[in-house]
C-alpha positions in Angstrom: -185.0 -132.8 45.2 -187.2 -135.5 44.2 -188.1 -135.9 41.0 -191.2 -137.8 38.8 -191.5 -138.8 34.8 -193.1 -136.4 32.6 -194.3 -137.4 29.6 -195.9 -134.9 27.1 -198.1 -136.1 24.1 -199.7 -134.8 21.0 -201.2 -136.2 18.0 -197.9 -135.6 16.2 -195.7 -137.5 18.5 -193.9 -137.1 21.7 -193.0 -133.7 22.6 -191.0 -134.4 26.1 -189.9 -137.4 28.2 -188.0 -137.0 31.2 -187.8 -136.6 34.7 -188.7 -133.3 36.3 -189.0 -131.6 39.9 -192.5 -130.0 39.2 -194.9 -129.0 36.5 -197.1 -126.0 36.4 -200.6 -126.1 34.4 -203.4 -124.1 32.9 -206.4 -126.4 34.7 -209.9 -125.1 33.3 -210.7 -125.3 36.6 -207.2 -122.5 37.4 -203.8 -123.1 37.0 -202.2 -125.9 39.3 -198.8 -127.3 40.2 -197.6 -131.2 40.6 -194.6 -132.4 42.7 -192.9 -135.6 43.2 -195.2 -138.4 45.2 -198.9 -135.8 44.2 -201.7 -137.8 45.1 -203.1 -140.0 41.4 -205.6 -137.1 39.9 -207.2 -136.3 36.3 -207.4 -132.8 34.8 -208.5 -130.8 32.3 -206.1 -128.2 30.5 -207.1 -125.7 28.8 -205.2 -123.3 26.3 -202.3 -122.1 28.1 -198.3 -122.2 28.8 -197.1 -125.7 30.6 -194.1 -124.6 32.9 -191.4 -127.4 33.6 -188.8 -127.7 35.8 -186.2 -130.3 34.8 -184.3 -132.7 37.1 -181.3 -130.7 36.3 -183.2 -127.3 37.6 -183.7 -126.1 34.1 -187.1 -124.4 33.1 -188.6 -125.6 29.9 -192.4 -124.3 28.6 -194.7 -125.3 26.4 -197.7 -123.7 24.3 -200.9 -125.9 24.5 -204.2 -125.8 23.0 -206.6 -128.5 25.2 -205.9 -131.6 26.8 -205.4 -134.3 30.0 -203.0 -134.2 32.7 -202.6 -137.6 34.6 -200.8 -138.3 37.9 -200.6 -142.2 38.0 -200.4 -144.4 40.7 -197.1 -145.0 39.5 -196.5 -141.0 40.1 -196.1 -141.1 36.4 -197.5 -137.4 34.8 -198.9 -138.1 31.7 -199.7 -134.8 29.6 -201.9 -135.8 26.5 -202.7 -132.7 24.2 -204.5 -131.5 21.1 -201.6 -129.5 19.9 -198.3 -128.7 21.6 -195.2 -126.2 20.7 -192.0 -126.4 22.7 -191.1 -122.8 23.3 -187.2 -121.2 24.0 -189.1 -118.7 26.6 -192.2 -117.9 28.6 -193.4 -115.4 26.6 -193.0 -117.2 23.2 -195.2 -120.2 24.6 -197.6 -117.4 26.0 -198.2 -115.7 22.9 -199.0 -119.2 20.9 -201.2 -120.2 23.3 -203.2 -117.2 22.5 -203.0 -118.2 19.0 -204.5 -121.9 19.9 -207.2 -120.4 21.9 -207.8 -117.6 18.9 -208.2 -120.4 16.8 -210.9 -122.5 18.9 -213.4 -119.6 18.9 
């Protein structure tokens, strides 16, 4: 399968760099996937789990509170993001996701 860079940034440093099959994303606008060769786009994420699938087929997520998604021209994804937390399951990054969006009301 073809595969794209993924970069994931927070104020505290990078979270995740590496190349990945596809990416899954809490949108404000609904959630929305990226593939290899996606069309260059800007997004808006809201609070929500990021799911990953790594070049090796492994699934990775992470918690997020707001941010940017960037496909580049380069079909670089850049992920820039108020606060992150790399989680060992789903349902881990789904319940502190709920804790960043508890926090911003």
């Amino acid at each position: 399968m073809k595969t794209f860079s993924l970069t994931i940034i927070s104020p505290k440093g990078s979270a995740f760099n590496e190349a990945v099959i596809s990416v899954s994303a809490p949108g404000t606008e609904g959630r929305f996937g990226v593939l290899a060769e996606h069309i260059p786009m800007v997004a808006t994420l809201k609070a929500g789990v990021l799911k990953v699938c790594t070049a090796a087929q492994a699934e990775k997520f992470f918690a997020l509170d707001s941010g940017v998604l960037e496909v580049q021209k380069s079909r670089e994804v850049l992920v820039l993001l108020d606060n992150v937390w790399v989680s060992p399951d789903e349902q881990s990054a789904q319940s502190k996701a709920r804790e960043f969006q508890a926090a911003r009301n």
